[in-house]
N, C-alpha and C positions, 0 to 999 in steps of 0.2 A: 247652363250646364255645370254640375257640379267637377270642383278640381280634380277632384281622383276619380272621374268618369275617364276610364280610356278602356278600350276592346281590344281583342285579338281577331287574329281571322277567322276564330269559329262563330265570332260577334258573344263571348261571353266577357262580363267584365274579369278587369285585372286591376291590381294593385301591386304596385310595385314589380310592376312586368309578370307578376304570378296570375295565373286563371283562379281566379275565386271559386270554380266550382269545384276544382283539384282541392283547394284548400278544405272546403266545406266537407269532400268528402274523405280528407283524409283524417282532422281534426272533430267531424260532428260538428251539430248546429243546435244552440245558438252557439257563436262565436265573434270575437270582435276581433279583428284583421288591423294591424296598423303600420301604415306605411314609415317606418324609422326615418328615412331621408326627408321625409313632410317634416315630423318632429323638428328634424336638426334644423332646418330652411326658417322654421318657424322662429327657434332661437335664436338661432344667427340673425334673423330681420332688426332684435331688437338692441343682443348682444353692437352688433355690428355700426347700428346707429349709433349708437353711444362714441364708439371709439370714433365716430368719421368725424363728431362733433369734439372732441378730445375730452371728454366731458366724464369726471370718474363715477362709475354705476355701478348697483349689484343687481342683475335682471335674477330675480327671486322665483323658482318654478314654483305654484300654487300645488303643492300634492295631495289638496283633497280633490283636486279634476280629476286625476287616475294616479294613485300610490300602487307602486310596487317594485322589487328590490330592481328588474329592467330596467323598469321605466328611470329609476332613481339615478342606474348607474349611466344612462343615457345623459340625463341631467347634468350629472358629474363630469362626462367625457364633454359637453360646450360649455363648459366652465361657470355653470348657473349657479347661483343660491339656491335656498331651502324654504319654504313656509310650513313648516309643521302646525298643526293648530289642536295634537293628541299625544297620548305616550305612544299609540299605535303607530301614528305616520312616523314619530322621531324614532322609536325602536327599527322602523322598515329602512331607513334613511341609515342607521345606524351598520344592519343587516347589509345594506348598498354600499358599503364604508365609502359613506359621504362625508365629506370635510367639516369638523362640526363646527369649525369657525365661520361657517359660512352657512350656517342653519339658523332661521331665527322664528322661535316659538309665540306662536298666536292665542287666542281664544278670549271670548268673555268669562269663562267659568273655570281658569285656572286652580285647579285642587295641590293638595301640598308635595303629592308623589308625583305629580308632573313638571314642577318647578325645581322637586330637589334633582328630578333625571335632566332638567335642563342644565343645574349649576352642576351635578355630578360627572357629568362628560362635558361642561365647560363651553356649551352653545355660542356662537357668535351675538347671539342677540336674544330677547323675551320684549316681544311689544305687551306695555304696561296697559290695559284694557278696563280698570277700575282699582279704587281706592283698597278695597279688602285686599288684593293680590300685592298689592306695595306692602302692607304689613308681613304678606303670611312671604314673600321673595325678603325681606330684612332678615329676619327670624330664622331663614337659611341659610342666609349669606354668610349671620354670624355662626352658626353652628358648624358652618363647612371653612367658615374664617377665609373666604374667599370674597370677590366683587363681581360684578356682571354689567354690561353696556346694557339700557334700555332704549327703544322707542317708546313714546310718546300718544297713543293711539286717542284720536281726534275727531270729533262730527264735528264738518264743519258746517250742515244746515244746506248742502247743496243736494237737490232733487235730482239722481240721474232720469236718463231716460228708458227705462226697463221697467220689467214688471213687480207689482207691490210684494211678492215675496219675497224678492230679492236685492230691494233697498236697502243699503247698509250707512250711509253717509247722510241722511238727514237727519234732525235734530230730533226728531222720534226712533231711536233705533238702542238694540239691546247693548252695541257695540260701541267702546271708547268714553271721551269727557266732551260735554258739550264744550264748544268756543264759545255761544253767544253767551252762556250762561255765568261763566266764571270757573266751571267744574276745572277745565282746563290748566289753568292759571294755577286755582288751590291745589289741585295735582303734583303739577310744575313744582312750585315751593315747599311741595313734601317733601317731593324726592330730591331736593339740594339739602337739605337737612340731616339726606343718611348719606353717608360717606362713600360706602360700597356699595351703592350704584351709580352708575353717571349715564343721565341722561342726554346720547348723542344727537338726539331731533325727534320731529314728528312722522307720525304715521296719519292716513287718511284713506279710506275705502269711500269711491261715492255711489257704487250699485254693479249692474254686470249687464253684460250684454249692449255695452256703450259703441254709437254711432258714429259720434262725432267728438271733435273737443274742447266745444265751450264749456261745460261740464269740469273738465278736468282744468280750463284755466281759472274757473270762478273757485275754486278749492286751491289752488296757489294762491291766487290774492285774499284768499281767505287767512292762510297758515301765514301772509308774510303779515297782512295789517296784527294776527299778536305776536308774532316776532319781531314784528317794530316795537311795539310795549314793550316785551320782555327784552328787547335790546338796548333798550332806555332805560327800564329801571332794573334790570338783570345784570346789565353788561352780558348775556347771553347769546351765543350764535350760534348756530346748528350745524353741525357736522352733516348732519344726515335730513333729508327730509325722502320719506317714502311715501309714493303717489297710491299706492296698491295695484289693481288690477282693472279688470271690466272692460278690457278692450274686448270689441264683438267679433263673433265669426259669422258664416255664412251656413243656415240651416236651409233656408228656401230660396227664390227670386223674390221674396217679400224682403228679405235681410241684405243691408247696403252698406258694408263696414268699410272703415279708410284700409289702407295698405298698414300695416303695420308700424313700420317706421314712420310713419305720418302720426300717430300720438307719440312717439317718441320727441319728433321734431317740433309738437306743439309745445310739449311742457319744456323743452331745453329750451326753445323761446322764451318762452313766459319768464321762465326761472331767474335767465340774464337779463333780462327787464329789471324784476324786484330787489335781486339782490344789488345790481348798479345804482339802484333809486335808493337801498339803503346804504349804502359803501361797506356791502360785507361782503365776506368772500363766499366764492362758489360752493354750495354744498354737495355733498356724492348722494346722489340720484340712486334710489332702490324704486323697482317696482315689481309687484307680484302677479304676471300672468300664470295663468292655469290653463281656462279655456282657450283663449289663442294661442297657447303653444302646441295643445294634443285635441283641440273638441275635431277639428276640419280635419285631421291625418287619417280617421278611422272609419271601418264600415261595419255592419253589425252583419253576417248573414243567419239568414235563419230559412227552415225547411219549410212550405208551403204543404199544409194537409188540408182541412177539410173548407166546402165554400158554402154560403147561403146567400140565395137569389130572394129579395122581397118586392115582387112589381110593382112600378112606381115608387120604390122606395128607395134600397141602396142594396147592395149588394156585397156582404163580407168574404172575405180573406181570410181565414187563419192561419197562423201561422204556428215555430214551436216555443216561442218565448213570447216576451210581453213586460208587462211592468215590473215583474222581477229583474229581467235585466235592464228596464230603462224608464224609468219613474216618471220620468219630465212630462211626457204626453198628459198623463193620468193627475200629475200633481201642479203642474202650472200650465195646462194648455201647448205645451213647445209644438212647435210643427216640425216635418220632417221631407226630406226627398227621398226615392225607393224607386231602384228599377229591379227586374226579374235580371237575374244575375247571367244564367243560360240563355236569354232571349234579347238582350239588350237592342239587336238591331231590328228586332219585328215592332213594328208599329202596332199603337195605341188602339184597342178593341175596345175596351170598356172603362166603366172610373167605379174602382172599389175600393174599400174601408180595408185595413189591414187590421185585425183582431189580436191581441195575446190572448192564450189560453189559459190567463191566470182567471177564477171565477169571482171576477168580478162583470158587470155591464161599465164600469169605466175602464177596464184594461183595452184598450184602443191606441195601438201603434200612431195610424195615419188616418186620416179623414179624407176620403174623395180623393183617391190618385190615379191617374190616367196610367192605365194598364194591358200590354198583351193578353189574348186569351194562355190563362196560364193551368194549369194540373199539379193534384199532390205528386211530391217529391221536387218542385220547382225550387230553386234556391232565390229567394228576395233578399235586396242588399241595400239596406237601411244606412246615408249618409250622416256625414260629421256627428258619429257615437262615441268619439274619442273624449271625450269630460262627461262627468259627474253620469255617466252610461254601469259600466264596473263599480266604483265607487258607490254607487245607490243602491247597489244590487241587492236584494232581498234572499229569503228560505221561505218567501210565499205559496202555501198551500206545497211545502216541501221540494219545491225544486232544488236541483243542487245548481250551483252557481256556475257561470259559462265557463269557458276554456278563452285565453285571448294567447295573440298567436303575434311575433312581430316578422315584419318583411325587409329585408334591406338586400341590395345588390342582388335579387335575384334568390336570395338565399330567405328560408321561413323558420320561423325558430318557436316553439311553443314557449312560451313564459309564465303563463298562471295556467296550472293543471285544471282539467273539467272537473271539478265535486265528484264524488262517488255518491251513493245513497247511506255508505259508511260512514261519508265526511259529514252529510247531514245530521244522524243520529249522534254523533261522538262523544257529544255533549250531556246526552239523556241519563237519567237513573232507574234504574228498573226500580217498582215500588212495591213491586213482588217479595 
């Protein structure tokens, strides 16, 4: 049973003690519902770790899993970091007046208007991602006659266990300097040769939607064997080393993820192993969740209209949204759990496909879910849509984009307005 599965007595589901169907119908569908107190629980598991180990951290919120000025100043109020990885998330972050010493800018394809807005408002950090962006971050440093902390960003060659889209940390990937290669190292000795920058440690991403944490300790003794080099022929020691992300949530009963503070507690392991083996001292611990902080908080609902029966075959669902607002089914297979929102305590009649109505034959929600006999106007409530759900969201075949809506203590508060059909056009030129 999914975490934010709970009823009321009419047996329709709730979130955050609110009837979802009240929501659905006072907001429109599709909509993304999210439980705030989930959010905070989530941060806190990691935040919280950290301090019980005494151990100094920056838990980094991923803001390409859902950016927006709420979500940001939620972020702000448990005392999180930033991972901006655009002008778009740093401008939103900016809009959220987030602390920008505690913002630190990503990407492999850093351009010159994004690095001068990270030295112009003075960002806490810019993870270095390849050789071209050291030249074109110098060239601005001196022009603004200022300096900037970097990471270090690093493959270290370790295969998580997810899907091939979204491997980032093997030694085949668009992101950072290889380790085994040397990239790393030549990197390293660029940047001690410019003065305004200082390089306070590395960075390491090893995929997403991680199980478990061998993964993430094989990528520690990866960063410490060239930190041992560079501490021998550098005299080098890192301030900083950041783990990234890809701790897993729970989408189905197929998905078995630790508790949270349980990758916390593996790497603060490891960490006081290598660094005792080298006699350096303790480094502050960054890491970037995204989807564990907001994918499990959120529900997607959306309006159930038209059905098609194929004997012997299967039997579709339609519903009022689809790949526009949630890309994952259609672009890497994601699975998903879904109960009828109004019906939650009648028992399973049949197993149907959940259709989007975007026109496509690959816009498909869900495959095969055991379901009530259900009628258009039903409300379906699509779990853990809180990451990369809003964020992907498209203007496919013209829809305007959802409305998401947050819940705390009982209280519901809209946050990103529904698209008009005005907001869609806004952009067009007549050629009249």
């Amino acid at each position: 049973m999914h975490e934010l599965m709970n009823t009321n007595d009419q047996g329709h589901l709730t979130i955050g003690g609110l009837d979802t169907t009240y929501l659905a119908k006072k907001y429109g569908t599709p909509l993304f519902v999210y439980d705030v107190n989930k959010i905070r629980e989530n941060a806190r598991a990691f935040v919280d770790t950290f301090e019980h180990y005494g151990v100094k951290a920056q838990v980094a919120y991923a803001s390409k899993a859902f950016s927006s000025i709420a979500m940001l100043q939620v972020a702000k109020q448990e005392k999180l970091s930033l991972d901006v990885v655009s002008q778009g998330e740093l401008y939103t972050a900016l809009q959220a007046d987030f602390p920008v010493e505690k913002i630190h800018l990503h990407g492999n394809n850093k351009n010159v208007a994004e690095l001068e807005m990270a030295v112009k408002y003075n960002i806490g950090c810019v993870v270095i991602d390849n050789f071209h962006e050291i030249e074109l971050l110098k060239d601005i440093l001196a022009n603004y006659q200022t300096e900037m902390d970097v990471l270090l960003r690093v493959t270290p060659g370790i295969e998580a266990h997810t899907h091939d889209y979204i491997l980032t940390g093997n030694e085949d990937s668009k992101f950072g300097f290889d380790l085994a290669n040397g990239q790393a190292e030549e990197a390293f000795q660029r940047l001690q040769e410019i003065d305004t920058i200082h390089v306070k440690g590395l960075h390491c991403h090893i995929g997403s939607q991680i199980f478990e944490t061998d993964g993430f300790i094989m990528a520690v003794r990866r960063l410490f064997d060239a930190l041992a080099g560079w501490k021998k022929t550098y005299h080098y020691v890192p301030q900083v080393l950041n783990l990234g992300g890809g701790f897993g949530i729970r989408y189905t009963d197929e998905d078995q993820p630790l508790a949270l503070d349980g990758y916390v507690e593996a790497l603060v392991t490891e960490i006081k192993l290598q660094v005792d083996q080298l006699e350096m001292d303790f480094p502050e611990i960054w890491i970037e969740p995204g989807r564990a902080i907001v994918g499990n908080t959120a529900v997607t609902l959306y309006t159930i209209g038209s059905k098609k029966a194929i004997p012997g075959v299967r039997d579709y669902i339609a519903v009022d949204g689809g790949m526009t607002d949630n890309i994952r089914p259609a672009l890497y297979q994601a699975k998903y759990e879904a109960v009828v929102a109004n019906k939650v305590n009648m028992p399973p009649s049949t197993t149907a496909s959940i259709a989007g109505k975007c026109c496509e034959s690959g816009d498909m929600l869900i495959w095969d879910v055991p379901l009530p006999s259900v009628e258009p106007g039903d409300i379906l409530a699509v779990f853990s849509t809180g990451a990369y759900g809003y964020s992907m969201s498209s203007h496919y075949n013209r829809f305007p984009k959802a409305a998401v809506v947050f819940v705390e203590d009982m209280q519901d508060k809209i946050v990103i307005q529904r698209e008009t059909y005005q907001d869609v056009v806004k952009n067009d030129l007549s050629y009249e």
